[in-house]
C-alpha positions, 0 to 999 in steps of 0.5 A: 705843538707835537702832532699826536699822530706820531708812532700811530697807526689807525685801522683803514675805514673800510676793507675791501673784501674779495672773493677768492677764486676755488679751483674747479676740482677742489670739491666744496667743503661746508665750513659747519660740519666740516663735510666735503660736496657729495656728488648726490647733494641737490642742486641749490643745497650749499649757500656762499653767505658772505664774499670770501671762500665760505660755503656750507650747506644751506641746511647746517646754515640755517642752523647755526644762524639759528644757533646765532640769534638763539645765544644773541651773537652776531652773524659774522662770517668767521673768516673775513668777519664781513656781517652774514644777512639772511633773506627769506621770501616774501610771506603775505602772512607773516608781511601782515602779521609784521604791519599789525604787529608794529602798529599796535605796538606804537599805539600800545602806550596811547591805550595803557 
């Protein structure tokens, strides 16, 4: 019986990404708005959201995620395509709001 691997090739299960080094005097640039680090930016104000070289702006970040979950396209870093997650802090109110919310949904069809 002929192998049915013969002249195929199939993708690796899984790629190891990893992180390129920048050279200490190349300034950041914010792969969004395409603008170089600025001496005046505030510290903690550019983000590295996945393991290659991206790096952008927290605030131009924040709005192409939102741009993202608003067109319902995935948030996956358009150079190594590694999926980009968002962490936020911890809220009481929106932990509550979240609880409640999912037990009246699993309760919902018992009381329609």
């Amino acid at each position: 019986m002929a192998s049915t691997d013969k002249g195929t090739t199939s993708p690796p299960e899984a790629l190891e990404v990893v992180k390129a080094e920048r050279h200490p005097d190349a300034p950041r640039r914010c792969f969004i708005c395409l603008t170089d680090e600025d001496p005046s930016d505030p510290p903690g104000s550019w983000v590295d959201p996945c393991p290659c070289t991206l790096e952008a702006h927290q605030d131009c970040m924040l709005s192409w995620v939102t741009d993202c979950e608003r067109n319902n396209k995935p948030l996956l870093c358009p150079v190594c395509k590694s999926t980009i997650e968002m962490e936020g802090p911890w809220d009481l109110v929106v932990a509550l709001n979240d609880a409640v919310s999912s037990r009246f949904t699993r309760a919902s069809p018992f009381i329609l």
